[in-house]
C-alpha positions in Angstrom: 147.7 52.0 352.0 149.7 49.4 351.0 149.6 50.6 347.0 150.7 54.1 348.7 154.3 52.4 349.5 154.7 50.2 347.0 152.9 51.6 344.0 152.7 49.5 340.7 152.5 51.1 337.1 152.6 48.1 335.1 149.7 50.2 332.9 151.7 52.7 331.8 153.5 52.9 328.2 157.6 52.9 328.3 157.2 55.2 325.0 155.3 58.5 326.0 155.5 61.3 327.8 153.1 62.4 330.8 151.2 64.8 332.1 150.2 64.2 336.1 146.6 65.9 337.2 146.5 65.1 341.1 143.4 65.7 342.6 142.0 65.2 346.7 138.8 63.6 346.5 135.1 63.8 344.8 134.6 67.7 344.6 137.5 67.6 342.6 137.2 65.6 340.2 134.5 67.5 338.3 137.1 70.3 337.3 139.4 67.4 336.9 137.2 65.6 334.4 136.9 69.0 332.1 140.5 69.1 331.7 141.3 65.5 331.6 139.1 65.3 328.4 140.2 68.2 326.9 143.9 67.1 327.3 142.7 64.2 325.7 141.6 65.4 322.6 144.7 68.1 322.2 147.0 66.4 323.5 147.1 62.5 322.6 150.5 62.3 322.2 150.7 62.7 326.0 149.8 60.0 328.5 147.7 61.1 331.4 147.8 60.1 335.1 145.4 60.9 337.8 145.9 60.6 341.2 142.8 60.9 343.8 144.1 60.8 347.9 140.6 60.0 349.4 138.7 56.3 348.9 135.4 58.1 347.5 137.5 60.2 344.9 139.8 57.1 343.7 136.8 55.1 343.6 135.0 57.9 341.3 137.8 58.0 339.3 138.4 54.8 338.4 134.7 54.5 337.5 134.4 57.4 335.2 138.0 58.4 333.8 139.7 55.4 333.9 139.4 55.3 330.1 141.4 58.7 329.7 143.9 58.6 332.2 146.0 56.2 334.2 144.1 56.1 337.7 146.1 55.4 340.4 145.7 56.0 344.3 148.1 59.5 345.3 151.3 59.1 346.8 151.9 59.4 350.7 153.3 62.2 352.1 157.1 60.5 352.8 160.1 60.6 350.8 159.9 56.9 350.0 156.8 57.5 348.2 157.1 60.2 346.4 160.3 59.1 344.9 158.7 56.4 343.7 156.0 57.9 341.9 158.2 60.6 340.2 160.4 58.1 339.5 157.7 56.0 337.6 155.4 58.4 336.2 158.4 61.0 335.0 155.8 63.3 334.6 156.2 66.4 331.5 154.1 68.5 333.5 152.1 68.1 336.8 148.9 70.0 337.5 147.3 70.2 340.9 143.0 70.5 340.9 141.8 73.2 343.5 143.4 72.2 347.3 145.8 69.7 348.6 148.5 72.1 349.0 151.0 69.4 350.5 155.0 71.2 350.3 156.7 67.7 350.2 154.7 67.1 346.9 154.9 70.5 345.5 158.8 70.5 346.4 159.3 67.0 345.5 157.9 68.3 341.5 159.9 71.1 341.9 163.6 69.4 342.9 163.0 66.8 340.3 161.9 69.6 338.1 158.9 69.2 337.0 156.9 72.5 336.4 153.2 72.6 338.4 150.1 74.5 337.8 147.8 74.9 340.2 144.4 74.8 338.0 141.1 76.0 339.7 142.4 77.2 342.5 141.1 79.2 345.5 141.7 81.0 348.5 139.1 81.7 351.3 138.7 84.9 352.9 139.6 83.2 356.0 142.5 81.4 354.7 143.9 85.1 353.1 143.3 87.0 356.7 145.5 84.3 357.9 148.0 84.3 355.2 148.6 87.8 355.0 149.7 87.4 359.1 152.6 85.3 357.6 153.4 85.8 354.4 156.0 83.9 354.3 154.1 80.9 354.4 151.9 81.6 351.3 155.5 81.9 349.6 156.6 78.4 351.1 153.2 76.3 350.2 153.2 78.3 346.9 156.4 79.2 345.1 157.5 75.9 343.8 154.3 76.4 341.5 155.2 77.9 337.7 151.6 80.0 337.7 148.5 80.1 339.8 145.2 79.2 338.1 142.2 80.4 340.2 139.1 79.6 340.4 137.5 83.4 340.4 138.1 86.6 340.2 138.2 86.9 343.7 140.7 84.2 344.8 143.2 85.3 342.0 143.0 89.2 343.9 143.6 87.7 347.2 146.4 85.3 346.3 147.8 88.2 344.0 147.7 90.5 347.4 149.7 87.7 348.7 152.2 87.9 346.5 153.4 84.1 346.7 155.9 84.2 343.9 154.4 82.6 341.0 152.1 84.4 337.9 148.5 84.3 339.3 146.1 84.1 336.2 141.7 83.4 336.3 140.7 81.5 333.4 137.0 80.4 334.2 136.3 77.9 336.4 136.7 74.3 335.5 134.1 73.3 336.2 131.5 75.4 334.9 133.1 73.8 331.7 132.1 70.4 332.5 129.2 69.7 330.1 125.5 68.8 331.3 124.2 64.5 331.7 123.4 63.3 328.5 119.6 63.3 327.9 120.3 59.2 327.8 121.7 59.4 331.2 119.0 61.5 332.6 116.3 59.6 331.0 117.4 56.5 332.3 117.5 57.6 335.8 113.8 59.0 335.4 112.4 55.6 334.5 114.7 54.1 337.1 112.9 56.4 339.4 109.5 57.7 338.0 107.1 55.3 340.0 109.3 56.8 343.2 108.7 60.3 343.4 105.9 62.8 342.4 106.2 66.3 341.6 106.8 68.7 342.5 110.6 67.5 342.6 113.3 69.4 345.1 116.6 68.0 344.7 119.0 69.3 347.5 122.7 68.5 346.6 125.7 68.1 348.9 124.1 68.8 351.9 126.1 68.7 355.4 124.8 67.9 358.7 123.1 70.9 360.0 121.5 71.6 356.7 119.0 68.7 356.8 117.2 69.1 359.1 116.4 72.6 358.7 115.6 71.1 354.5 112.8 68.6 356.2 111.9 71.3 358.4 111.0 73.3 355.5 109.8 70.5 352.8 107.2 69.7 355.6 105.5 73.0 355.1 104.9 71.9 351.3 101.5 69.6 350.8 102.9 67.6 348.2 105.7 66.6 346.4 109.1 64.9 346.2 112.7 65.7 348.6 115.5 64.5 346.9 118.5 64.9 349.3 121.9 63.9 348.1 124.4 64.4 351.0 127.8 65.7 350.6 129.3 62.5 351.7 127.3 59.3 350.7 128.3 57.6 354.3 125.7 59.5 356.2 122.5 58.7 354.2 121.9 56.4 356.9 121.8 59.8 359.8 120.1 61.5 357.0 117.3 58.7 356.4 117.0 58.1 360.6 116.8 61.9 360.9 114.0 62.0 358.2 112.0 59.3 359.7 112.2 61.1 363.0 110.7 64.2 361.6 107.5 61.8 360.0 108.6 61.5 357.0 108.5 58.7 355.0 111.8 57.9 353.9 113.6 55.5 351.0 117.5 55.7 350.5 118.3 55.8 346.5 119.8 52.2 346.1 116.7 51.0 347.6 113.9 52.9 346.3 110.0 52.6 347.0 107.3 55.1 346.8 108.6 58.0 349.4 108.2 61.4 350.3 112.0 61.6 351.3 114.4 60.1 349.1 118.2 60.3 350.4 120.7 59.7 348.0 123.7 57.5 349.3 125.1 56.5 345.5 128.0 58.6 343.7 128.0 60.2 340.7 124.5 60.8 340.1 123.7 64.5 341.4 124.5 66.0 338.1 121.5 63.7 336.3 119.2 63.9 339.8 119.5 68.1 339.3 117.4 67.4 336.0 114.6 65.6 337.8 114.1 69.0 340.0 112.0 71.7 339.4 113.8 73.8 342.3 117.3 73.2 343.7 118.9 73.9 347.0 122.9 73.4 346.8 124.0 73.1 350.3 127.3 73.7 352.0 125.2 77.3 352.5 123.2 77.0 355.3 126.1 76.2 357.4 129.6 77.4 357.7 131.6 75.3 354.9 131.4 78.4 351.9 129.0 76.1 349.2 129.4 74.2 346.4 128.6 74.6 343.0 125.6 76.5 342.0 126.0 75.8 338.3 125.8 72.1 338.0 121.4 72.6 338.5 121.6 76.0 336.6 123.2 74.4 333.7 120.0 72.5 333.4 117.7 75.4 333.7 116.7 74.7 336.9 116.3 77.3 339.7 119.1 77.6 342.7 118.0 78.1 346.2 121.1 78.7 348.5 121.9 80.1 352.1 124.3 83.0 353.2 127.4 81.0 353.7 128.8 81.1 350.2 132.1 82.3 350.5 134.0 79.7 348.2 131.2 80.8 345.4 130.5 84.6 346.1 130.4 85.9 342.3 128.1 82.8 341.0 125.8 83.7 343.7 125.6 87.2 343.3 125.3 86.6 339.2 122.4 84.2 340.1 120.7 86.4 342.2 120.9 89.5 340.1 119.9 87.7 337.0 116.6 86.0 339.0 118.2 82.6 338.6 118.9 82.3 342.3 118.1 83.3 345.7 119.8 83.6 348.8 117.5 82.5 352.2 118.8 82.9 355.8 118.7 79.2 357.7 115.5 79.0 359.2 112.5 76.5 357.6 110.3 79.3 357.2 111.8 81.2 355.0 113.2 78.3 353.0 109.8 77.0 352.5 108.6 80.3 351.5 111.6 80.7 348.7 110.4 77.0 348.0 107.0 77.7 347.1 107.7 80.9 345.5 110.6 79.1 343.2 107.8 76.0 342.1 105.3 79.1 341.1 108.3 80.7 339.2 110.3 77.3 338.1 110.5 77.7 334.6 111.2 81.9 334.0 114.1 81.3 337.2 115.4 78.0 335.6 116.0 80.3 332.0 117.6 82.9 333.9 119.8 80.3 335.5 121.2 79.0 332.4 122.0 82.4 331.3 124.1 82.4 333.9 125.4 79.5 333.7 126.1 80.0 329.6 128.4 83.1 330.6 130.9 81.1 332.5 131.6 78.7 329.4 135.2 78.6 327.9 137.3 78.1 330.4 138.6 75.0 329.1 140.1 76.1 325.9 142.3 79.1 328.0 143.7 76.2 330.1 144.8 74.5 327.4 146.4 77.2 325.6 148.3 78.0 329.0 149.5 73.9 329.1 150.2 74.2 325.4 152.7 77.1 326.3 154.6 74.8 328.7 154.5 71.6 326.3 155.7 73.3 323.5 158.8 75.3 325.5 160.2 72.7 327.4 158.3 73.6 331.0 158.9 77.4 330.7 155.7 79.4 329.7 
């Protein structure tokens, strides 16, 4: 909190010019990574600063892009502190990743004017019913914004319906751009934990509570194998480990490993590399009410996605999936999860092919952002 008030930028260079990426927390940062790397390479001339709001994401940040960009803790929502980090940073351009719509920052940008792009952005169904009630508060949390980047088809013809203001442009998701572990990476991590699991291996990545149990439920109508779960947020792998053990299982928690049925991931960083241990993946946020999370990080692997019904924030991925034989949707209940299971292990390697297919159509989306940037850079903000 206290670097929130009195922020220091001792780290950044009195000679160039900056581009801001502000982000909220972990799930952003993916999407934040693809551009912050391309920027890199097009754009050296520019110094980079990221700003994560949650502990989890700065802590991410600082441990995997800290050699790109300038990683600092984001600014409070107060005049004081904003003032102070547009004062230091005198940003070139500032790009907000996905959510964290906050108008004091958005009209701080705009008054000191600095142009914004929203990059990767989405709109739930739920949040457009409510929007379109009050327009005029899409065109307040909106309109200081120069164009409106989102995330899918989809979100751009809601917010367009809207009609906040801004140009509302889909370029590809960010994060479909972000490339695969290295085979380094995931090699190390399979002798780390080879004499840990047995196959077959399920991973299950960002689970929420409400999912798990209804995964072990499942898992426990399989004879054999390996359940990796990797919860949403790290900080319950303890509930998720006590939970497992209640159900019989035998249970190990990823920075402690031993010889397990269970294994419940309370690390960061390391789903990406764990999805290439699998032979079938459930990506959770899908069984209950929160709208999913991103079915292309196991796909892009060629490995099978198993999902439920509640995938509102990833609609088009999921129908692709399913209509290519990549991926399957299963109603919550262990049954028919463990049937999809079995089914999927019988089927692994044909599904996980027809999942990278998938996955290989949504590539590219990182080159259109940075033409769109390069518009701004090279006109003085205007594009």
């Amino acid at each position: 909190m206290r670097k929130r008030w009195h922020p220091r930028f001792d780290d950044l260079s009195p000679k160039k010019e900056r581009i801001w990426i502000h982000t909220l927390s972990v799930g952003e940062l993916q999407a934040a990574g693809t551009l912050l790397k391309g920027l890199r390479k097009r754009f050296p001339q520019y110094e980079l600063v990221l700003t994560a709001t949650t502990t989890s994401g700065l802590k991410l940040a600082k441990e995997r892009f800290s050699n790109l960009a300038r990683v600092h803790p984001s600014p409070l929502h107060c005049p004081r502190s904003l003032k102070r980090y547009f004062s230091a940073i005198r940003p070139r351009l500032f790009i907000l990743v996905e959510t964290d719509v906050w108008p004091d920052l958005v009209g701080f940008a705009k008054a000191a004017g600095v142009p914004l792009i929203l990059a990767n952005g989405a709109i739930s169904e739920k949040a457009y019913r409510r929007l379109r009630r009050f327009r005029f508060l899409a065109r307040f949390l909106y309109r200081p914004f120069a164009v409106l980047a989102m995330a899918s088809e989809e979100d751009r013809i809601r917010m367009e319906a809207l009609s906040p203001g801004p140009r509302v442009l889909f370029l590809g998701n960010l994060k479909y751009d972000f490339p695969p572990p290295n085979k380094e990476e995931i090699e190390a991590l399979r002798q780390d934990l080879s004499a840990f699991v047995s196959p077959p291996v399920i991973v299950c990545g960002s689970t929420h509570a409400g999912e798990e149990e209804l995964i072990l439920k499942a898992f426990k109508r399989l004879p054999h194998g390996t359940l990796i779960l990797c919860p949403r947020h790290p900080e319950r792998a303890a509930e998720v480990k006590a939970l497992s053990e209640r159900l019989g299982f035998e249970t190990a928690l990823r920075s402690r490993p031993s010889p397990a049925r269970v294994l419940v991931v309370d690390t960061l960083g390391e789903l990406r590399a764990l999805y290439a241990l699998a032979e079938v993946a459930f990506v959770g946020g899908t069984l209950v009410p929160v709208g999913g999370h991103n079915l292309l990080e196991p796909a892009a692997l060629s490995v099978p996605v198993l999902f439920g019904p509640y995938v509102e924030s990833i609609a088009s991925v999921a129908r692709e999936l399913e209509a290519e034989g990549g991926g399957e949707k299963v109603k919550p209940d262990p049954e028919a999860l463990a049937m999809a299971m079995k089914r999927f292990l019988k089927e692994s390697r044909d599904r996980g092919e027809r999942a990278l297919k998938v996955f290989s159509r949504h590539r590219g989306a990182l080159e259109r952002y940075l033409n769109l940037i390069a518009n701004f850079l090279d006109k003085g903000g205007r594009a």
